[in-house]
SEZA-122269 format. One record per residue (C-alpha): x, y, z; residue number from 1; residue in three letters. Coordinates in nm, 3 decimals. Last residue first. Layout:
+---------+---------+---------+-----+---------+
!       X !       Y !       Z ! num ! residuo !
+---------+---------+---------+-----+---------+
!       X !       Y !       Z ! NUM !     ala !
...
+---------+---------+---------+-----+---------+
REM end
This chain:
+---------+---------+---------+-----+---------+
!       X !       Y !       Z ! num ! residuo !
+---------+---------+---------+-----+---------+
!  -2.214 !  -1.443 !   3.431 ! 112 !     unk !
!  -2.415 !  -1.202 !   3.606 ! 111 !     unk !
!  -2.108 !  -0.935 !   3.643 ! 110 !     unk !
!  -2.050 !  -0.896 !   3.296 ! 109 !     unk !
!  -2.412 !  -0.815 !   3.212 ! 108 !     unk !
!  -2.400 !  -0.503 !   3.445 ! 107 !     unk !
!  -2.030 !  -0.395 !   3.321 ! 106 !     unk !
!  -2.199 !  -0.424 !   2.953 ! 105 !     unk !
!  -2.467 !  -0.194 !   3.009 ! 104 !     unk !
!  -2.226 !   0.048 !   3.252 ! 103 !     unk !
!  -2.007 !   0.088 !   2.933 ! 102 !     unk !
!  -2.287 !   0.121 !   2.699 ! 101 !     unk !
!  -2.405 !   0.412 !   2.916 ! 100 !     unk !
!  -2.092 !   0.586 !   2.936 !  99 !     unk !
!  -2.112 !   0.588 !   2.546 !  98 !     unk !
!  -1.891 !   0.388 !   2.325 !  97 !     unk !
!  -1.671 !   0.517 !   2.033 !  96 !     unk !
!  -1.794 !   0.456 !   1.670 !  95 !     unk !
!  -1.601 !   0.309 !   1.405 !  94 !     unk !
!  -1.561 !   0.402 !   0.987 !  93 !     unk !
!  -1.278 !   0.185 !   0.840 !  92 !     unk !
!  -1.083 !   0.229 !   0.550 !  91 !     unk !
!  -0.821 !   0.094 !   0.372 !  90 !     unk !
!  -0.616 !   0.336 !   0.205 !  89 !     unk !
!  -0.385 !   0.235 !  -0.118 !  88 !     unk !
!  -0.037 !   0.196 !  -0.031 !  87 !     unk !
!   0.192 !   0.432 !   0.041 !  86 !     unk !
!   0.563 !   0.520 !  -0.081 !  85 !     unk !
!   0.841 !   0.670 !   0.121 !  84 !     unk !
!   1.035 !   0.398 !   0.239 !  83 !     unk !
!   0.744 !   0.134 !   0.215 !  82 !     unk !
!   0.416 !   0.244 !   0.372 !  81 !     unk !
!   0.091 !   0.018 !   0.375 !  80 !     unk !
!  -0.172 !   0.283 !   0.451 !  79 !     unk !
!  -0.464 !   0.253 !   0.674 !  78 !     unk !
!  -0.774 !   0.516 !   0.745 !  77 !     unk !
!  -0.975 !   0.537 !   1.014 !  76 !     unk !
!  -1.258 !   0.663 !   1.005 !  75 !     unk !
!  -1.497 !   0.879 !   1.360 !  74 !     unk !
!  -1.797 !   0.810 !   1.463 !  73 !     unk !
!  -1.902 !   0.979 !   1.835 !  72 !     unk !
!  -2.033 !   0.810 !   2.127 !  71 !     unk !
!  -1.790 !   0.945 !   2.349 !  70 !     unk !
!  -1.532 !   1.194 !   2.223 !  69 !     unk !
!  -1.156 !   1.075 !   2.175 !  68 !     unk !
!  -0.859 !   1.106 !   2.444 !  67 !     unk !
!  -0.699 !   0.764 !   2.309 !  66 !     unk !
!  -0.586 !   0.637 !   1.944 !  65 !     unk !
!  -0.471 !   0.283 !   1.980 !  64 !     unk !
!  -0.324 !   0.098 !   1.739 !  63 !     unk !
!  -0.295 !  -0.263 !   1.595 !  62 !     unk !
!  -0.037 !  -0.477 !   1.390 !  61 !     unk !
!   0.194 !  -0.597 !   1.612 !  60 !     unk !
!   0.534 !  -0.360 !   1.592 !  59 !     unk !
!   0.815 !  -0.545 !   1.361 !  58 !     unk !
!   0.672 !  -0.358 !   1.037 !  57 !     unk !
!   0.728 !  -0.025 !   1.145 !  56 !     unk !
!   0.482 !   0.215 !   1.305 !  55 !     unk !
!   0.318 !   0.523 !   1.203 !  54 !     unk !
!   0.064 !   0.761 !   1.378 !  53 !     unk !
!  -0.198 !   1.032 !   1.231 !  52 !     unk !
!  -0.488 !   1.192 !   1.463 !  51 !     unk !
!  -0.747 !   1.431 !   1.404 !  50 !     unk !
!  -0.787 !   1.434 !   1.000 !  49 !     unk !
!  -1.045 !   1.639 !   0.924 !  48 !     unk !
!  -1.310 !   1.559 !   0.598 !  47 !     unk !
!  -1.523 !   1.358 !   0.881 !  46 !     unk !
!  -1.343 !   1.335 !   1.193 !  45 !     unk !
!  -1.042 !   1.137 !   1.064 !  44 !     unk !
!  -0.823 !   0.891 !   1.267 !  43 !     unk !
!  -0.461 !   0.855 !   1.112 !  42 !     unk !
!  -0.282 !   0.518 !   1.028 !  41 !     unk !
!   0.066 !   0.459 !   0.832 !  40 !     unk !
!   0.194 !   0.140 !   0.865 !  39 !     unk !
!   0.600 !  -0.042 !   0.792 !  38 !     unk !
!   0.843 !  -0.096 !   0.622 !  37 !     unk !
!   0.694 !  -0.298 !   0.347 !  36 !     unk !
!   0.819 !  -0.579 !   0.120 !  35 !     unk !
!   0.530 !  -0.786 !  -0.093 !  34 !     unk !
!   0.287 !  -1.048 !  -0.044 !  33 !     unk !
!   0.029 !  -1.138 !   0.204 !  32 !     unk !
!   0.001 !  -0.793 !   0.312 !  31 !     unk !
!   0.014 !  -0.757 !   0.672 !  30 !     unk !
!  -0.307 !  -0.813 !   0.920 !  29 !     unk !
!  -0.483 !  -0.552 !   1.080 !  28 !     unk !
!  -0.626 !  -0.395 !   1.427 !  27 !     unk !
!  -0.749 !  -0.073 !   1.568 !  26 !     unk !
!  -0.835 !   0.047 !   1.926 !  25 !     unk !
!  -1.050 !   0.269 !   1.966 !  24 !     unk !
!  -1.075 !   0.519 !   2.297 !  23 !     unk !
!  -1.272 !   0.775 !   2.483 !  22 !     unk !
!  -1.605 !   0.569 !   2.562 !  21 !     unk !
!  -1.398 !   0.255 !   2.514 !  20 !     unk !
!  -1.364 !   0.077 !   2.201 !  19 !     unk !
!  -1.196 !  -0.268 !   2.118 !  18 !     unk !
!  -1.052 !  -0.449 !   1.785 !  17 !     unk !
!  -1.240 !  -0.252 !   1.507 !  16 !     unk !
!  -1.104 !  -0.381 !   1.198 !  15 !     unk !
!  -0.829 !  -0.408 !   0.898 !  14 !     unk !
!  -0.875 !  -0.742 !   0.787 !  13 !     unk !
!  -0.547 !  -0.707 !   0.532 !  12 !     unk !
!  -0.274 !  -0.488 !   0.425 !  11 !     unk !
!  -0.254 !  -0.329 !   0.096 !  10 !     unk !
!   0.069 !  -0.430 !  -0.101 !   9 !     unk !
!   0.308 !  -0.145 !  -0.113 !   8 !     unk !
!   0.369 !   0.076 !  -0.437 !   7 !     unk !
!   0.685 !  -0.037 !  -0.642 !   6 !     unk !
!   1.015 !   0.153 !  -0.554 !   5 !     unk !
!   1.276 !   0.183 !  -0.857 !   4 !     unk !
!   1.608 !   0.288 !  -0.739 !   3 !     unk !
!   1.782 !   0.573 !  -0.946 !   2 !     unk !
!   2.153 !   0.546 !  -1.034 !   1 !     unk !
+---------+---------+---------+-----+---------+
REM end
């Protein structure tokens, strides 16, 4: 007997949570309806993909991809995974910080 699996649901407000100089850290909702088992998520530099990490449905829904170049754009791409199936991508194109961005916003941290 063959089991019938239906493509995911795409998830939802996939965005930019934080970003370092050398980090991003990614956030999303789950699809409003529909079984999944969990998230597929790489990090593309341009055409080439540069990082790729799953989690199942129980983790929160955000990632962090660390050791990344400063100031430099990068797209991440989400996939809704059940069993073996993915969902449509969702994509997202984010930019690391700079050094100097960093000391900008340490400066106007520490007058309020």
């Amino acid at each position: 007997m063959f089991a019938c699996i239906t493509v995911p649901a795409v998830a939802q407000n996939f965005a930019l949570d934080t970003a370092s100089a050398n980090s991003l850290k990614l956030k999303w909702e789950a699809p409003a309806t529909g079984e999944i088992s969990g998230y597929k998520v790489k990090l593309m530099d341009g055409d080439s993909e540069i990082k790729s990490e799953t989690t199942d449905k129980t983790d929160p829904p955000t990632i962090e991809f660390n050791g990344l170049e400063a100031g430099k754009e990068y797209t991440g791409q989400l996939y809704t995974v059940l069993e073996t199936v993915e969902s449509e991508k969702l994509q997202l194109v984010v930019l690391t910080g700079t050094f100097d961005m960093f000391m900008i916003m340490m400066k106007v941290s520490f007058l309020y």
